[in-house]
Structures are given as structure tokens and as C-alpha cells.
C-alpha positions in Angstrom: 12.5 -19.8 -3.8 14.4 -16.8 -2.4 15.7 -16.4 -5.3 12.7 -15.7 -7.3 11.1 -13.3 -4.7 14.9 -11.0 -5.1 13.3 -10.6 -8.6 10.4 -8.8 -7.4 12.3 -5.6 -6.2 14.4 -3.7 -8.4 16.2 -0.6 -6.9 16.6 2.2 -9.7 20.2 2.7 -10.5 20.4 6.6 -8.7 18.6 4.9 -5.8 15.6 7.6 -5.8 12.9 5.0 -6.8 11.7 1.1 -6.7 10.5 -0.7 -9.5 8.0 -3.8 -8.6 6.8 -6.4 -10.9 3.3 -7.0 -10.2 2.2 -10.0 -9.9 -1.4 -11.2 -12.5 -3.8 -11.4 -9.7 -4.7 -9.2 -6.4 -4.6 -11.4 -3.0 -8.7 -11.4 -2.0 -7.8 -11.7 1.9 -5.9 -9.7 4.1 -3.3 -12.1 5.4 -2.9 -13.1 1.3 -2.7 -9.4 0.8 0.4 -9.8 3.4 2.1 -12.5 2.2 2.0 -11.2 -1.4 5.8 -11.1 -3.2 5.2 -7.4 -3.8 4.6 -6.5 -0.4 6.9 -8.8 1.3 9.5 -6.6 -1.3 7.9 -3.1 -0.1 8.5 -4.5 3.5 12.0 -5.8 2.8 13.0 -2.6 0.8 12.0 -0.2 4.0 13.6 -2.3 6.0 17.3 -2.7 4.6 17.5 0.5 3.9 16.4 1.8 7.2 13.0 3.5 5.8 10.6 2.1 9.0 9.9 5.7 10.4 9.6 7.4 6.9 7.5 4.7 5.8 5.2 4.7 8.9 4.9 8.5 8.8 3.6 7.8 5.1 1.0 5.1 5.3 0.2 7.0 8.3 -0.8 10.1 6.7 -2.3 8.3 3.8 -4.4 6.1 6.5 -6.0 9.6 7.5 -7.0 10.7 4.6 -8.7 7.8 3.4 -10.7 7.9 6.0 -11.6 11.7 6.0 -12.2 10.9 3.0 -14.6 7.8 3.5 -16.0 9.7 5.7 -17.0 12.5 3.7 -18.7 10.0 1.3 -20.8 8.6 4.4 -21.9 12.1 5.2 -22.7 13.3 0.9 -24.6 9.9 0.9 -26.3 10.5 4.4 -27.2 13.7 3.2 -28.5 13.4 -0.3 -30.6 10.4 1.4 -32.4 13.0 3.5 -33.2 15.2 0.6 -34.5 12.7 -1.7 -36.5 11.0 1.1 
């Protein structure tokens, strides 16, 4: 089975990029989401090649702006509510 999961994660041949085969279907839960053979490849890249603090500087940044952005929408939505009603 190890074997098969290796197949998942390809590193380009210059090194500069990852190439994933996606699996058919997206995991509904978040501890499917986890197990996943594409992330469990994502976490097994970062972590052989010494990428944990780049990595969670990254999802870190991209964890704010989702939610700035989120919140945005809760605020347009908030507010065309009040002019409609």
C-alpha cells in the first residue's frame, strides 16, 4: 500500500514544482479530508524536504485572507439586508 501512495507525489525534475494526481472524489469530512492520499503527499513533500516553516507561513497567510474575505461577504450581505428591508 505504500507503494501506491509514492505514486501520488511526483517532484518535477528542476525541483521548483509538485505534480499530484487527484484522486475522483473530494473527502466530505474533515478527518477524510486529512487522511486523503493527496494531502498525506502535500504533508510528506514539506516535510522531507524541510518546508514546515515555509509552508506554515503560507496556509497562514492564506488562512487570513479567507477570512477577511468571509468576512467582507458577512458584512455586503448584512448590509444590502438593511437596504432592502
Amino acid at each position: 500500500m505504500a507503494a501506491k501512495k509514492a505514486e501520488k507525489v511526483k517532484l518535477s525534475k528542476d525541483g521548483n514544482s509538485i505534480d499530484f494526481v487527484a484522486s475522483d472524489s473530494l473527502p466530505t469530512s474533515t478527518k477524510k479530508f486529512r487522511q486523503s492520499p493527496e494531502i498525506e503527499g502535500f504533508y510528506r513533500f514539506v516535510y522531507e524536504n524541510d518546508l514546515r516553516v515555509e509552508s506554515y507561513e503560507i496556509l497562514g497567510r492564506i488562512i487570513i485572507r479567507r477570512r477577511i474575505e468571509r468576512e467582507e461577504q458577512v458584512r455586503a450581505a448584512r448590509a444590502a439586508k438593511k437596504k432592502g428591508g
